[in-house]
C-alpha positions, -999 to +999 in steps of 0.1 A: +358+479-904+382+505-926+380+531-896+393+504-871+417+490-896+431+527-902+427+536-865+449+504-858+476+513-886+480+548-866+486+525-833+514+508-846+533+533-864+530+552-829+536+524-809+566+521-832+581+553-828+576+562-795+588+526-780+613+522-803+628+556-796+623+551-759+644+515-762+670+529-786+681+558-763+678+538-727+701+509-747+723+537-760+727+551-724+736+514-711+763+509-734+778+543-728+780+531-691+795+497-703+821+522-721+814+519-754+820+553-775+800+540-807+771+518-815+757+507-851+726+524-848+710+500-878+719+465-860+702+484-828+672+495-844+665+460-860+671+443-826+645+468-811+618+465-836+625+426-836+612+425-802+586+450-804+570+432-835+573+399-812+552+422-783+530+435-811+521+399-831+516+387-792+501+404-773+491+443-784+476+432-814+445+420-792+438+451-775+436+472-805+408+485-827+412+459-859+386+427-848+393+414-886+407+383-895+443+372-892+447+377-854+473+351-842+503+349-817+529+338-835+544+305-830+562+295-804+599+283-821+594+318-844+586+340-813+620+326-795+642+326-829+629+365-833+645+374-796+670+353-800+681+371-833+674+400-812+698+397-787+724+386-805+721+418-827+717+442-796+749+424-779+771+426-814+759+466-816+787+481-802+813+458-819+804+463-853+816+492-872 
């Protein structure tokens, strides 16, 4: 139970790092085409890990090692205020300094 719990806390922090970086350079890439010189890279980086946390809690967290307790979607009004905070971060990126 420890080794899949440990196995499972090595899944997200990759997970993490490797979609998140993967996100946070294609979004970069799609404002530079929309023109925008500079983007705050914290607002960005909580919008993508927002969403990926939504993915995680949803839907990776049931093909993973941990069988434990605690294994829940989240709810539905929470799972669309998440994006929606998400999105509006991710759109005010490039505007705030």
């Amino acid at each position: 139970m420890v080794v899949g719990f440990l196995l499972e806390l090595v899944r997200i922090v990759v997970l993490m790092m490797l979609i998140g970086a993967a996100l946070s350079a294609l979004m970069r890439q799609i404002y530079v085409y929309l023109g925008f010189d500079s983007v705050n890279g914290w607002l960005l980086g909580v919008a993508i890990y927002l969403v990926l946390f939504v993915m995680y809690r949803n839907k990776w967290q049931f093909s993973g090692w941990y069988k434990g307790k605690g294994r829940e979607k989240l709810p539905r009004r929470f799972t669309i205020g998440l994006i929606l905070c998400s999105i509006i971060l991710a759109v005010t990126a490039p505007f705030v300094k």
